[in-house]
Every structure is written in structure tokens, then in C-alpha cells.
LONUKOL-412287 format. One record per atom (N, C-alpha, C): x, y, z; residue number from 1; residue in one letter. Coordinates in pm, 1 decimal, padded with zeros to 6 digits, m for minus. Layout:
N
+----------+----------+----------+-----+------+
!       px !       py !       pz ! pos ! code !
+----------+----------+----------+-----+------+
!        X !        Y !        Z ! NUM !    A !
...
+----------+----------+----------+-----+------+
This chain:
66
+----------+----------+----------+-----+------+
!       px !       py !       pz ! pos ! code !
+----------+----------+----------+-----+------+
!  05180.3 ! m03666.1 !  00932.5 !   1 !    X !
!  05239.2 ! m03766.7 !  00846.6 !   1 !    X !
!  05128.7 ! m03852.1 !  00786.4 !   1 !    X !
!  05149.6 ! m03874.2 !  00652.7 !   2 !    X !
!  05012.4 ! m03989.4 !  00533.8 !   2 !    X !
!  05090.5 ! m04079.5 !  00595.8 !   2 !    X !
!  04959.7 ! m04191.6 !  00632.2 !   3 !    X !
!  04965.0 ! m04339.5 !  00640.2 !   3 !    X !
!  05022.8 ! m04442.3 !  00500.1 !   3 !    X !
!  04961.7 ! m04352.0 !  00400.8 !   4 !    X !
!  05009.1 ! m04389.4 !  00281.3 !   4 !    X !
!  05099.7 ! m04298.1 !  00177.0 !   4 !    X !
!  05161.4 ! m04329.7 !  00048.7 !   5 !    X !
!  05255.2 ! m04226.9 ! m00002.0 !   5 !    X !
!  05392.0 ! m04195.0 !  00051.2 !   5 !    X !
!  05485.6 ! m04218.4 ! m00054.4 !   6 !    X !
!  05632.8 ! m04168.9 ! m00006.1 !   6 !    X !
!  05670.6 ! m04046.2 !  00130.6 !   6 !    X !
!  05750.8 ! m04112.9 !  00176.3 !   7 !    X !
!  05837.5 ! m04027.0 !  00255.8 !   7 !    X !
!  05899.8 ! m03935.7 !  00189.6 !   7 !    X !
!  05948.8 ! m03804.6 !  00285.7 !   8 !    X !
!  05975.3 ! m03717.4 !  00214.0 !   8 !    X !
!  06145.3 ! m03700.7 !  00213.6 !   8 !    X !
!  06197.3 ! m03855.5 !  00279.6 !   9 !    X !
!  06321.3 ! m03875.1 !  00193.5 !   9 !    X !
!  06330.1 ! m03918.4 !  00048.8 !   9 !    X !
!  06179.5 ! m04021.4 !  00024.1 !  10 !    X !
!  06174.5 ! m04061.6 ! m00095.0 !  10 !    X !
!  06143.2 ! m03977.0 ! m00218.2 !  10 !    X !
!  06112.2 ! m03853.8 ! m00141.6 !  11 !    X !
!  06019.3 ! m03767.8 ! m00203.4 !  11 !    X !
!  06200.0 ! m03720.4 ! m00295.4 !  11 !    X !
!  06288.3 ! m03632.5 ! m00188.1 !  12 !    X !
!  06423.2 ! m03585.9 ! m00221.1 !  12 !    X !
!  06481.4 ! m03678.9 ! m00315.2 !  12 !    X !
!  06463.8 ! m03818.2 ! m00325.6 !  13 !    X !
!  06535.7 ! m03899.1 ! m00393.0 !  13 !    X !
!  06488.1 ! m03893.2 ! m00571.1 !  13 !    X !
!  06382.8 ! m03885.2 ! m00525.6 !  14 !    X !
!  06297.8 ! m03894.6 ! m00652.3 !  14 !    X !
!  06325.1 ! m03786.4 ! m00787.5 !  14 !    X !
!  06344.7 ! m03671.8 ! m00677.2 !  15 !    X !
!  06345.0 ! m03537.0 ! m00728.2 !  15 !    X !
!  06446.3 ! m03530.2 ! m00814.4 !  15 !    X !
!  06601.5 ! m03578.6 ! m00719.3 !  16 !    X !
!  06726.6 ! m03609.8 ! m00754.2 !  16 !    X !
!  06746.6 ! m03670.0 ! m00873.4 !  16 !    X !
!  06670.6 ! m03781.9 ! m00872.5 !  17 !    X !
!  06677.2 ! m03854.9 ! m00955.0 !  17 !    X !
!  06606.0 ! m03830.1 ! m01095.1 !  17 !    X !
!  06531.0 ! m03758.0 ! m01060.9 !  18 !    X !
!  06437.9 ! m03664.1 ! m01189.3 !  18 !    X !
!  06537.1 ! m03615.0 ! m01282.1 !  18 !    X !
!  06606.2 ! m03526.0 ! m01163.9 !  19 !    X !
!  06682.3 ! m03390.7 ! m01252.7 !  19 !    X !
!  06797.5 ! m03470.4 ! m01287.8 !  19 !    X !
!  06847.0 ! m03555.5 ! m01265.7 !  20 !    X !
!  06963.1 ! m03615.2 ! m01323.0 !  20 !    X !
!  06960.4 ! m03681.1 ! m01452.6 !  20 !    X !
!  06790.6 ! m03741.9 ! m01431.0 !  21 !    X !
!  06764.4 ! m03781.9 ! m01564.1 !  21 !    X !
!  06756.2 ! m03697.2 ! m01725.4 !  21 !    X !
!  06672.2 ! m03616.0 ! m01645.8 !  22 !    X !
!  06661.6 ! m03467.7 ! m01755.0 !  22 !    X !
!  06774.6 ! m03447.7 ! m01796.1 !  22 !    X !
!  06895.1 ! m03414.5 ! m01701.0 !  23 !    X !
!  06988.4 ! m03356.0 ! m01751.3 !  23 !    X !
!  07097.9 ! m03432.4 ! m01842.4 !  23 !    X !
!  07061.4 ! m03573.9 ! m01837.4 !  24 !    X !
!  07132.7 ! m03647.1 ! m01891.3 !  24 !    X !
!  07082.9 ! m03660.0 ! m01999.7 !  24 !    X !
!  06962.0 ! m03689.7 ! m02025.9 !  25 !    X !
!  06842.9 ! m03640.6 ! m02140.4 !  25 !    X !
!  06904.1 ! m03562.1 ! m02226.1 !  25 !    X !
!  06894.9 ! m03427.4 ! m02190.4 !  26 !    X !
!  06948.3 ! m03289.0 ! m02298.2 !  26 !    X !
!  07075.1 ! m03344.6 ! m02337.6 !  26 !    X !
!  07154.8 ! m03380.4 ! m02217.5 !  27 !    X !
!  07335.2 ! m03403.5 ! m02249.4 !  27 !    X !
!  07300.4 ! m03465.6 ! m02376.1 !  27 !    X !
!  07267.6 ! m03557.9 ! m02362.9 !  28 !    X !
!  07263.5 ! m03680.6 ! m02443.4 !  28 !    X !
!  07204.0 ! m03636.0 ! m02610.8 !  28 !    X !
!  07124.1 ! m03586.5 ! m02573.6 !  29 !    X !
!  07057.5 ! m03505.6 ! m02701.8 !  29 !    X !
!  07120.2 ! m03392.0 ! m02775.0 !  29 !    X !
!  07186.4 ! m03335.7 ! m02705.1 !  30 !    X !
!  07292.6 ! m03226.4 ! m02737.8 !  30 !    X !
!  07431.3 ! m03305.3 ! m02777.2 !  30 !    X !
!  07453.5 ! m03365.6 ! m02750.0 !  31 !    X !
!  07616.4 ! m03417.9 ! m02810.8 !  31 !    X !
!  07574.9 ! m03482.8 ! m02927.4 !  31 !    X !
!  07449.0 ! m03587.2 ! m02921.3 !  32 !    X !
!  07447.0 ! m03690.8 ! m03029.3 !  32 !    X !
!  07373.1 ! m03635.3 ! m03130.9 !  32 !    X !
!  07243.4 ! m03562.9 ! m03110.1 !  33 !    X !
!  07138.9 ! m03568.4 ! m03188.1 !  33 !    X !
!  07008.7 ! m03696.2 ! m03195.3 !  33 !    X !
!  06931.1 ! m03621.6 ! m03269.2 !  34 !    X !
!  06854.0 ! m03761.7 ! m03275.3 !  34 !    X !
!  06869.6 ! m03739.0 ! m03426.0 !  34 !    X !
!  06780.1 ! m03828.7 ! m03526.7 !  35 !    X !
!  06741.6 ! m03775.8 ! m03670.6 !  35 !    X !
!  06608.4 ! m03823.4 ! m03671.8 !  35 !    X !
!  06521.2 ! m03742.8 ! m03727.8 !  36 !    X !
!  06362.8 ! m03791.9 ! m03773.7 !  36 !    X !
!  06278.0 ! m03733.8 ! m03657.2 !  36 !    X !
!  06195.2 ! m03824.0 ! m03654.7 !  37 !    X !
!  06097.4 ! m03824.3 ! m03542.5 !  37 !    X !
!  06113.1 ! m03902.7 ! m03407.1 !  37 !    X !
!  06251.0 ! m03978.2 ! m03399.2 !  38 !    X !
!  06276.0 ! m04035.5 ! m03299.2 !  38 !    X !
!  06266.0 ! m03954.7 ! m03191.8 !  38 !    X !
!  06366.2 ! m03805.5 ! m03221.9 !  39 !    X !
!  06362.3 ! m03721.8 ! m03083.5 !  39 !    X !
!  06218.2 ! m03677.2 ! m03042.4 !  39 !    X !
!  06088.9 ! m03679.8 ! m03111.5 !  40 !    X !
!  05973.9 ! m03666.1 ! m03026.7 !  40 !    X !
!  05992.2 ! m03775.2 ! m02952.0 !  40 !    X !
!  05985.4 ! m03868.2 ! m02981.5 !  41 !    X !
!  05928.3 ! m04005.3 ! m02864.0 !  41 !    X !
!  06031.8 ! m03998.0 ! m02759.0 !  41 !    X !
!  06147.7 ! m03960.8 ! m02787.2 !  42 !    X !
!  06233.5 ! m03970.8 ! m02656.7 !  42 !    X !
!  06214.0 ! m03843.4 ! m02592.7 !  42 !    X !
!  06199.2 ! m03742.3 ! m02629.0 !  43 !    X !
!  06157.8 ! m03601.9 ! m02545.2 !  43 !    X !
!  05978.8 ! m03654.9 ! m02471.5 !  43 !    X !
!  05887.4 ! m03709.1 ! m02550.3 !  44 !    X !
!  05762.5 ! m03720.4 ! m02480.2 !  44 !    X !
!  05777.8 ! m03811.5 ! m02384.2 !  44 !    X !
!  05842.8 ! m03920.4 ! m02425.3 !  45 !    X !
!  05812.6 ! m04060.9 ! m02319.5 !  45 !    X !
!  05956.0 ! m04008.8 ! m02205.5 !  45 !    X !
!  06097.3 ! m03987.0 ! m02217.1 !  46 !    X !
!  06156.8 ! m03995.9 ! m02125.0 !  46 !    X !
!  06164.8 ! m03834.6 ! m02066.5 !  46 !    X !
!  06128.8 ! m03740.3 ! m02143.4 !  47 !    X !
!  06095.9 ! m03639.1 ! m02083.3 !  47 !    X !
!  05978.2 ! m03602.4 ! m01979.7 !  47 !    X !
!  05881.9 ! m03679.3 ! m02048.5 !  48 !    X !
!  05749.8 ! m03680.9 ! m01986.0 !  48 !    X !
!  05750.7 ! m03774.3 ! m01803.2 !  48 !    X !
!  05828.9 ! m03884.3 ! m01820.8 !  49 !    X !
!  05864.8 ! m03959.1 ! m01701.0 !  49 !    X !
!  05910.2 ! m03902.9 ! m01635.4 !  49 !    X !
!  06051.7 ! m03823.9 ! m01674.4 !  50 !    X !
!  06129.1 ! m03746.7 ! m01582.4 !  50 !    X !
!  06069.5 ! m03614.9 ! m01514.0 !  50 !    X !
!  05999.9 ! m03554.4 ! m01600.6 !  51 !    X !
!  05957.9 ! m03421.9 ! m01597.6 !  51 !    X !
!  05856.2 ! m03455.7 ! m01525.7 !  51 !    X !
!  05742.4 ! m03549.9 ! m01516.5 !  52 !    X !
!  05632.8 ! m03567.8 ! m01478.8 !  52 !    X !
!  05721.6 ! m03583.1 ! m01303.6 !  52 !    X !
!  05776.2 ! m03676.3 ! m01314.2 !  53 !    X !
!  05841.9 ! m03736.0 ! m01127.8 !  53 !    X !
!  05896.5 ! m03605.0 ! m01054.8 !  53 !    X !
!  05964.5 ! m03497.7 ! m01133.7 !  54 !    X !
!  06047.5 ! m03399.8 ! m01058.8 !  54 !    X !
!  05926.1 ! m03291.8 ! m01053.0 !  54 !    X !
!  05822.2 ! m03244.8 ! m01116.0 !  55 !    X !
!  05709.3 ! m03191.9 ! m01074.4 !  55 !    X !
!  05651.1 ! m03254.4 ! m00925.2 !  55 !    X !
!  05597.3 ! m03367.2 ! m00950.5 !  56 !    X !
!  05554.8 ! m03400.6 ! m00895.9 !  56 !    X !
!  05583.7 ! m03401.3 ! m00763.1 !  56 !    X !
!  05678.9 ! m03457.6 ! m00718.1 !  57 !    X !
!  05770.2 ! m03468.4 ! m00627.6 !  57 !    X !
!  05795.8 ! m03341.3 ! m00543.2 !  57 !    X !
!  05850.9 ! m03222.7 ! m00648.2 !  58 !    X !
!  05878.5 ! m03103.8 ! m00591.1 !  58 !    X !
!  05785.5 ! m03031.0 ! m00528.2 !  58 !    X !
!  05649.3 ! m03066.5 ! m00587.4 !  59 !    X !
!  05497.7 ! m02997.7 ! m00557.0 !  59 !    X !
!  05484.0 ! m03101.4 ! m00425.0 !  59 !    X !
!  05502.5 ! m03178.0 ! m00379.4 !  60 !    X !
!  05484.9 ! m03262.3 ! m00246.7 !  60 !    X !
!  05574.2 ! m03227.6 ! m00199.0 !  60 !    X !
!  05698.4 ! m03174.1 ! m00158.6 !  61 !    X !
!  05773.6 ! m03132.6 ! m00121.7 !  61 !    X !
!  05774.8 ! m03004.6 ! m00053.7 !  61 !    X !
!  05710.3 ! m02932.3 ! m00153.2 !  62 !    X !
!  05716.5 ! m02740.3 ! m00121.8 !  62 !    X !
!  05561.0 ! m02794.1 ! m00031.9 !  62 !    X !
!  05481.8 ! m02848.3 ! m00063.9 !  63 !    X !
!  05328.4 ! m02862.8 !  00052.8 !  63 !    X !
!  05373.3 ! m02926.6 !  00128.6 !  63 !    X !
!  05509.2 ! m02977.0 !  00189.1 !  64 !    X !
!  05538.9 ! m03028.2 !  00303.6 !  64 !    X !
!  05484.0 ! m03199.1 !  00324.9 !  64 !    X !
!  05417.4 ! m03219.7 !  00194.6 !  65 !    X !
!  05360.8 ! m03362.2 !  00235.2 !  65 !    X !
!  05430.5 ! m03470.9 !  00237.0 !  65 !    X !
!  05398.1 ! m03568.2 !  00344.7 !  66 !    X !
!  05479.0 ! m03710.2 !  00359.8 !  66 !    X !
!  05410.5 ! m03763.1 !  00302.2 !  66 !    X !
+----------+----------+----------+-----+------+
């Protein structure tokens, strides 16, 4: 067990919370649309957050790390 760095309940939560985001992401993008260049910034910045945490997370997860 790290002295420092999430638990690997926090780790599950995170993950959870990743993919829920994503998926609400697409939902959201798929029913409404964006127009212009808005949908880059919301695919880079809230994709990139989400996508970045559920990588992340999952890769500490599958190495077993606390």
C-alpha cells in the first residue's frame, strides 16, 4: 500500500465517474449538437478531463496500485 495517492476505492470511484461523464458528454452531443468550433473545446477540455481521469485511474487499477 502508497503512503501517498488514492485508494483504490477512490481509484473505482473516479473511474465511475469518468465514464459517466463521457457518456453523458456524447449523449449530450448527440441529441443537441454543437455549431462552429464550440464542439472542439468541449470535446478537448471535457473530453480531455474525463478521458484523461478514466485512463488514468484504470491504468492504476489494472497495476493494482493504492
Amino acid at each position: 500500500m502508497s503512503k501517498f495517492g488514492p485508494t483504490r476505492s477512490e481509484l473505482k470511484f473516479r473511474l465511475g465517474f469518468s465514464a459517466a461523464g463521457l457518456v453523458l458528454m456524447a449523449v449530450a452531443l448527440a441529441l443537441h449538437g454543437v455549431k462552429g468550433i464550440a464542439w472542439l473545446e468541449i470535446v478537448l477540455i471535457a473530453g480531455g478531463f474525463f478521458g484523461g481521469t478514466f485512463v488514468w485511474s484504470a491504468v492504476k487499477l489494472w497495476r493494482g496500485g493504492d
